[in-house]
BAKOL-98506 format. One record per atom (N, C-alpha, C): x, y, z; residue in three letters; residue number from 0; chain; atom name. Coordinates in nm, 2 decimals, padded with zeros to 4 digits, always signed. Layout:
BEGIN
px_py_pz_type_seq_mol_atom
X_Y_Z_ALA_NUM_A_CA
...
% end
This chain:
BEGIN
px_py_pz_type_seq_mol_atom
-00.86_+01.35_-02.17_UNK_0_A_N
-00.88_+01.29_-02.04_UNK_0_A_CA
-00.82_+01.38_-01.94_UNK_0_A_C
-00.88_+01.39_-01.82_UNK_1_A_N
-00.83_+01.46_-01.75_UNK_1_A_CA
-00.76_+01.40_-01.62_UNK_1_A_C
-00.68_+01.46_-01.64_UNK_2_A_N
-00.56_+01.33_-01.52_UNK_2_A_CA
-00.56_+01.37_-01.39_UNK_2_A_C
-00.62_+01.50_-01.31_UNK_3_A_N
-00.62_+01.52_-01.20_UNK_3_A_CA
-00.74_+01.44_-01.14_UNK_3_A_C
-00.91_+01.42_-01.29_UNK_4_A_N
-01.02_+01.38_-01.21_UNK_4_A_CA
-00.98_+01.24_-01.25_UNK_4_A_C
-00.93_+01.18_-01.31_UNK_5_A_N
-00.85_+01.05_-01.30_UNK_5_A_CA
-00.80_+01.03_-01.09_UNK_5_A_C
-00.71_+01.09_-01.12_UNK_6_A_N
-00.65_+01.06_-00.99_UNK_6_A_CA
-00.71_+01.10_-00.84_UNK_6_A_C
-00.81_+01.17_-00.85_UNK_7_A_N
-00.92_+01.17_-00.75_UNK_7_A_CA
-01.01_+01.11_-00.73_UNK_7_A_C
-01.02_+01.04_-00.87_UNK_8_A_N
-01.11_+00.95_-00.83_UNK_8_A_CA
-01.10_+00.77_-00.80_UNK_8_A_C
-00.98_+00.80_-00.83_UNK_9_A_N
-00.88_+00.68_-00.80_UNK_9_A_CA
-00.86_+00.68_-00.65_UNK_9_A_C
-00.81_+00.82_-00.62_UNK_10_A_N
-00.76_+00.79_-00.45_UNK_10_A_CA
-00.95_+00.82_-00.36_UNK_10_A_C
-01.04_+00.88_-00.35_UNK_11_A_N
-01.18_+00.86_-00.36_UNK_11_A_CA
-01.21_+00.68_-00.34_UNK_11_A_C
-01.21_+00.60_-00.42_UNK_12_A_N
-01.22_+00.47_-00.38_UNK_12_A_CA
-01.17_+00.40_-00.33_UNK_12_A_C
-01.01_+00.45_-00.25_UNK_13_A_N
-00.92_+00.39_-00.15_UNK_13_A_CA
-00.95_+00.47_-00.03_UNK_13_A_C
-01.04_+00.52_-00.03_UNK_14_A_N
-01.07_+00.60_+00.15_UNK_14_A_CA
-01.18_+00.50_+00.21_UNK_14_A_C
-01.21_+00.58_+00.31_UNK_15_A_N
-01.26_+00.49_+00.43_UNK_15_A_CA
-01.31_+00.38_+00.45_UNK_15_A_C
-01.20_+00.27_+00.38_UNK_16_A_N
-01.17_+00.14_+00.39_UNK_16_A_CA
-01.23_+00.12_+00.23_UNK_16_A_C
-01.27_+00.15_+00.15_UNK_17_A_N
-01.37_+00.10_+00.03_UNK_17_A_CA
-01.30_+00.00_-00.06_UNK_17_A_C
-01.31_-00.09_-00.07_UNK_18_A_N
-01.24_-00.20_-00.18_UNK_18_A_CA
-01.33_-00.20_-00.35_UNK_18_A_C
-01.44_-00.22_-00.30_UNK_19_A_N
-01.54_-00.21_-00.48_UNK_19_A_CA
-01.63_-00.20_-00.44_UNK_19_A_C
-01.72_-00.17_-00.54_UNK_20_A_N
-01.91_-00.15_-00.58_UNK_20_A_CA
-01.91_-00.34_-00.47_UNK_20_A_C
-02.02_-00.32_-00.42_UNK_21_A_N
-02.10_-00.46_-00.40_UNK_21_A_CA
-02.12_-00.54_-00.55_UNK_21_A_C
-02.13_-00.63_-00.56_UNK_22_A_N
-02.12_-00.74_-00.68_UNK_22_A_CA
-02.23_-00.68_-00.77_UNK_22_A_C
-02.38_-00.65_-00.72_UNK_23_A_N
-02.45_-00.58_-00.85_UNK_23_A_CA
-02.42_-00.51_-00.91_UNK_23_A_C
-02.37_-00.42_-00.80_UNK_24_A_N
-02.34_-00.24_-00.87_UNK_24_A_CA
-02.21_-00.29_-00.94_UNK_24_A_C
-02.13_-00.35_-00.90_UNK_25_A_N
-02.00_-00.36_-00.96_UNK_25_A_CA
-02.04_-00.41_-01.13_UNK_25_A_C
-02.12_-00.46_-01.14_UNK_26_A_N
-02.14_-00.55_-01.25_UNK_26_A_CA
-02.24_-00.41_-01.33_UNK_26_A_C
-02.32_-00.34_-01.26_UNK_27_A_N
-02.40_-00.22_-01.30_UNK_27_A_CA
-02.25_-00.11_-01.37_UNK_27_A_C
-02.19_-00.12_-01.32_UNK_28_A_N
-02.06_-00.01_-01.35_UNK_28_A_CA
-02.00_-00.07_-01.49_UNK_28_A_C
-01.95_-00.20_-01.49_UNK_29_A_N
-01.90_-00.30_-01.57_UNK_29_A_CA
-01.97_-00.26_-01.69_UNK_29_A_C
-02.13_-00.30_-01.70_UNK_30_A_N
-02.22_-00.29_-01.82_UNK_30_A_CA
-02.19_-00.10_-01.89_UNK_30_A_C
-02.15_-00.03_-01.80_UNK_31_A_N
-02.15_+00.11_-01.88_UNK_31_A_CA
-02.04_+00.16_-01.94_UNK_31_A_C
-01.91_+00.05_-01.94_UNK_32_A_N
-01.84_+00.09_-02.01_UNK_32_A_CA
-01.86_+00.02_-02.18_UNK_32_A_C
-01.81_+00.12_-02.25_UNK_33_A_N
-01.84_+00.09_-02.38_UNK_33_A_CA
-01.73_+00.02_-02.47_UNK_33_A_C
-01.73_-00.02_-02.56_UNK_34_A_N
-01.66_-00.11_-02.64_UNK_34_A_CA
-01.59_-00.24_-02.58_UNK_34_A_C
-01.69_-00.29_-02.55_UNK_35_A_N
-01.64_-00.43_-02.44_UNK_35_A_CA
-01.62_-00.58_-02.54_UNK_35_A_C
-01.52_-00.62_-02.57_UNK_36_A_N
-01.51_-00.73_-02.67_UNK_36_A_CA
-01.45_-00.88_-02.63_UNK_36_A_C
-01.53_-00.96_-02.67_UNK_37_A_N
-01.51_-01.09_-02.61_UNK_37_A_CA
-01.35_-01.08_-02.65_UNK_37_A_C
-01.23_-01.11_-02.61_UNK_38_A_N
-01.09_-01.18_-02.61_UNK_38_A_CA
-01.10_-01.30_-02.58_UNK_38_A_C
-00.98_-01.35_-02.64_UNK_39_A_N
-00.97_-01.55_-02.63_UNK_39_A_CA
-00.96_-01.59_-02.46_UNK_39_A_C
-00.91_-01.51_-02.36_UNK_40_A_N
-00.90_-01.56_-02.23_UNK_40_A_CA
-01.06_-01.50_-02.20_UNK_40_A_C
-01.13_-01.44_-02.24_UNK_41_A_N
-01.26_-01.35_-02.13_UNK_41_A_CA
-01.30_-01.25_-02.24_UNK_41_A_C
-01.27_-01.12_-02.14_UNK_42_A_N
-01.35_-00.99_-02.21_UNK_42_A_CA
-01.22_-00.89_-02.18_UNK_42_A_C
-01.24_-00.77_-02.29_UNK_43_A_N
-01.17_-00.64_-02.28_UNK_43_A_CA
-01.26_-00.53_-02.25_UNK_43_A_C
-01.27_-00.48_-02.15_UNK_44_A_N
-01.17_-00.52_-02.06_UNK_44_A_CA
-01.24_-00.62_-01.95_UNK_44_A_C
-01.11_-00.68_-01.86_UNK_45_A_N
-01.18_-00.81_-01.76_UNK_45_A_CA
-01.34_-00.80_-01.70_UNK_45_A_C
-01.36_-00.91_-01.70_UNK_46_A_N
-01.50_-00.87_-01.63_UNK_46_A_CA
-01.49_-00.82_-01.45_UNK_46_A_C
-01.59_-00.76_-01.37_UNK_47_A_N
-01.54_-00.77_-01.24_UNK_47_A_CA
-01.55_-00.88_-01.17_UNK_47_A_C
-01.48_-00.91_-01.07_UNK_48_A_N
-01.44_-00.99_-00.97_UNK_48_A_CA
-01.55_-01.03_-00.90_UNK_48_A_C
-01.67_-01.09_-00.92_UNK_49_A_N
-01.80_-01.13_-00.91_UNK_49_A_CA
-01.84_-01.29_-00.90_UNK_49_A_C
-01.90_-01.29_-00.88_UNK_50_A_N
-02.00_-01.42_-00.84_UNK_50_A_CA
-01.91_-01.51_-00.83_UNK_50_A_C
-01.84_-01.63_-00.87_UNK_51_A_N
-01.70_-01.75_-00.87_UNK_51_A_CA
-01.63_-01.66_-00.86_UNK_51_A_C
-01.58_-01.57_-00.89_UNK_52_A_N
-01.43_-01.50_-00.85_UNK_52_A_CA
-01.45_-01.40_-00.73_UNK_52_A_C
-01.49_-01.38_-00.64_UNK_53_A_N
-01.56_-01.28_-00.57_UNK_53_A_CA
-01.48_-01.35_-00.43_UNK_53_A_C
-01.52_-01.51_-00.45_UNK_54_A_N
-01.42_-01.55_-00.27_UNK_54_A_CA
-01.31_-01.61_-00.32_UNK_54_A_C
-01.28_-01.63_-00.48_UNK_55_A_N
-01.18_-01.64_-00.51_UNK_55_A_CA
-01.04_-01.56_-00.51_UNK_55_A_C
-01.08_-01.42_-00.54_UNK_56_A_N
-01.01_-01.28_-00.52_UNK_56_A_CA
-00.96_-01.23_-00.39_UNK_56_A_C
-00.85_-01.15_-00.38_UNK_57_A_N
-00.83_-01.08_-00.26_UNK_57_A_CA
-00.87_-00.94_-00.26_UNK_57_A_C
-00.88_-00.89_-00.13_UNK_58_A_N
-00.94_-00.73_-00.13_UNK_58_A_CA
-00.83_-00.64_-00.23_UNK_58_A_C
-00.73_-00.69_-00.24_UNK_59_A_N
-00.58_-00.61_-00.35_UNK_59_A_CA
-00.64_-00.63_-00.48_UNK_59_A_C
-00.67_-00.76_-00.52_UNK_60_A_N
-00.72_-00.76_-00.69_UNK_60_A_CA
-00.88_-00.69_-00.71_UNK_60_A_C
-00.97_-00.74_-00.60_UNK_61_A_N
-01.07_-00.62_-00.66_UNK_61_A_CA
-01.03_-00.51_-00.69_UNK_61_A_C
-00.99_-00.46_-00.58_UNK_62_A_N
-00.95_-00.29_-00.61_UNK_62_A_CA
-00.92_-00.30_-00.73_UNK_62_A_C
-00.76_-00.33_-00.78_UNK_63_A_N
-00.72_-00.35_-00.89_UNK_63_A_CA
-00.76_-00.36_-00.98_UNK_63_A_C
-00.86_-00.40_-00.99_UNK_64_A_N
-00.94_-00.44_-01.08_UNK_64_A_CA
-01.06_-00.34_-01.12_UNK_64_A_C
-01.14_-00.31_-01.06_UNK_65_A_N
-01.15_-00.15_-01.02_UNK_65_A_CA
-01.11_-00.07_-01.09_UNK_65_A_C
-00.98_+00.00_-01.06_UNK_66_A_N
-00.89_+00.12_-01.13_UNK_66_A_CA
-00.89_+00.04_-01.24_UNK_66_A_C
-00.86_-00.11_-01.30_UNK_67_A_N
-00.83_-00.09_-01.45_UNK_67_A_CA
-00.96_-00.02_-01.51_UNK_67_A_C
-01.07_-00.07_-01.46_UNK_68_A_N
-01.22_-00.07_-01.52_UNK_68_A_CA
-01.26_+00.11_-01.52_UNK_68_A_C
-01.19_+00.20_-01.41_UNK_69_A_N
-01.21_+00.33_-01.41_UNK_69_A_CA
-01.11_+00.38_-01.48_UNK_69_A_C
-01.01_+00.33_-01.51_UNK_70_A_N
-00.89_+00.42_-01.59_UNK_70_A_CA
-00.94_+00.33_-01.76_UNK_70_A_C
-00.98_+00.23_-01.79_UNK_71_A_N
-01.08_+00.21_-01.90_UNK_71_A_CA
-01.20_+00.33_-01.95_UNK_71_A_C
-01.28_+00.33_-01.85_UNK_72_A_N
-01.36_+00.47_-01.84_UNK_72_A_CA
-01.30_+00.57_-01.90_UNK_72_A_C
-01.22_+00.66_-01.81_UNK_73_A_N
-01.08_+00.78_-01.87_UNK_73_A_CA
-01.07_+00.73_-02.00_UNK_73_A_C
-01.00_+00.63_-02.02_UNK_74_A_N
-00.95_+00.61_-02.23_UNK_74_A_CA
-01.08_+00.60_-02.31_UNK_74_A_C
-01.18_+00.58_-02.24_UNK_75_A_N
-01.30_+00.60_-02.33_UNK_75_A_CA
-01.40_+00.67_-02.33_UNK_75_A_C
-01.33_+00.78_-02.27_UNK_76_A_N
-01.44_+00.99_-02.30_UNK_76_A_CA
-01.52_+00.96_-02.18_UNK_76_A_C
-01.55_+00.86_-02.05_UNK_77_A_N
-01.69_+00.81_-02.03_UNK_77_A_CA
-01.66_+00.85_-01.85_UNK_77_A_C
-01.53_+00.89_-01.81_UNK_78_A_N
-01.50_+00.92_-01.66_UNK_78_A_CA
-01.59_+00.97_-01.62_UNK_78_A_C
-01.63_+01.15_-01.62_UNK_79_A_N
-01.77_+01.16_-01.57_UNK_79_A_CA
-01.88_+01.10_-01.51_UNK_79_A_C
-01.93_+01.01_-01.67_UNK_80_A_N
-02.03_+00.96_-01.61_UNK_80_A_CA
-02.00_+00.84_-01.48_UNK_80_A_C
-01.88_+00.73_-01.52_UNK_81_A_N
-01.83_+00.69_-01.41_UNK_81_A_CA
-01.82_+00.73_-01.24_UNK_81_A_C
-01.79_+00.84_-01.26_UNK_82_A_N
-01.73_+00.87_-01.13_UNK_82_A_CA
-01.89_+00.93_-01.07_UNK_82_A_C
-02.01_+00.99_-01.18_UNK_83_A_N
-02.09_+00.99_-01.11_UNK_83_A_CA
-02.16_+00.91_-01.04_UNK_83_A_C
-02.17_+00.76_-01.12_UNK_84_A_N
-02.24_+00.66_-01.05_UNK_84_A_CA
-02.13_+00.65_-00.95_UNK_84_A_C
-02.03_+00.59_-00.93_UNK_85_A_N
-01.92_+00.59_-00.81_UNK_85_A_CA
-01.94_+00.69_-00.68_UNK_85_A_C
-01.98_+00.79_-00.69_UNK_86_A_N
-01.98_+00.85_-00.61_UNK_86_A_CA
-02.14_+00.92_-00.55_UNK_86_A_C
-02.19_+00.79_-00.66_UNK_87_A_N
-02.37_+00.84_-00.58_UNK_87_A_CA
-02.40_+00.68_-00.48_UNK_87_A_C
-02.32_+00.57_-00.49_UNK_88_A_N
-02.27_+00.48_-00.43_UNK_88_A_CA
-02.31_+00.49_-00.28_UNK_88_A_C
-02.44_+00.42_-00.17_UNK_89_A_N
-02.41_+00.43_-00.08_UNK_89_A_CA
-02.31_+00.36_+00.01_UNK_89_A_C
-02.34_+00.41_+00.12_UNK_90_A_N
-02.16_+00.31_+00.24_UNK_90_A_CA
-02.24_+00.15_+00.21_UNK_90_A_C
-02.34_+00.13_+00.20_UNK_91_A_N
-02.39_-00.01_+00.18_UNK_91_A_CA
-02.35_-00.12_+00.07_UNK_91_A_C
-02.31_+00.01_+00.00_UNK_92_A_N
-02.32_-00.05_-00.17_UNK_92_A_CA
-02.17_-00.13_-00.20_UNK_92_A_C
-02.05_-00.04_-00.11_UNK_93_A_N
-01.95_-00.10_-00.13_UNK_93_A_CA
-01.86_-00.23_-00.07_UNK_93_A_C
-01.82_-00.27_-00.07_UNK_94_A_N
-01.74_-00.38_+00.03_UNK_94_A_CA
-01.63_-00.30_+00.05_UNK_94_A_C
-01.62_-00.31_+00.17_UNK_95_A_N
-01.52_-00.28_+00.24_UNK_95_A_CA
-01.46_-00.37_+00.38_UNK_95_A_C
-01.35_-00.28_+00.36_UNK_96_A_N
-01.22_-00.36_+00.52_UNK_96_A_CA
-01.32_-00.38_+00.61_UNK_96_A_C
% end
């Protein structure tokens, strides 16, 4: 894994105001990571912060939520492709401040 495109693409989704994917894409992002296993509370890893949890959540826990699902990516060979979809993302696509 590489920890520099790790951390650019981490600080990349904290710029000009961006909190997460819009609820599709977020859920489009969600579906590409691999080895996803039901656990007794939900899924490994969490599902995103979407549809009932969406006005449940604050702008802090999406993000959060976010970087687990991108730094999941990183532990599973798959950042690249991540960060490509992330960053072909238009300004429409994400919620933001």
């Amino acid at each position: 894994m590489n920890n520099e495109q790790l951390q650019d693409l981490l600080e990349f989704i904290c710029k000009e105001g961006r909190i997460c994917p819009q609820q599709n894409k977020w859920h489009e992002l969600w579906e590409m990571l691999p080895d996803k296993q039901r656990v007794p509370h939900g899924w490994d890893p969490p599902l995103p912060l979407i549809l009932t949890d969406w006005d449940n959540s604050t702008a802090r826990q999406k993000m959060m939520r976010l970087k687990l699902h991108i730094q999941y990516a990183a532990n599973k060979g798959i950042l690249d492709r991540i960060e490509e979809f992330i960053k072909s993302l238009k300004r429409d696509e994400w919620h933001t401040t």
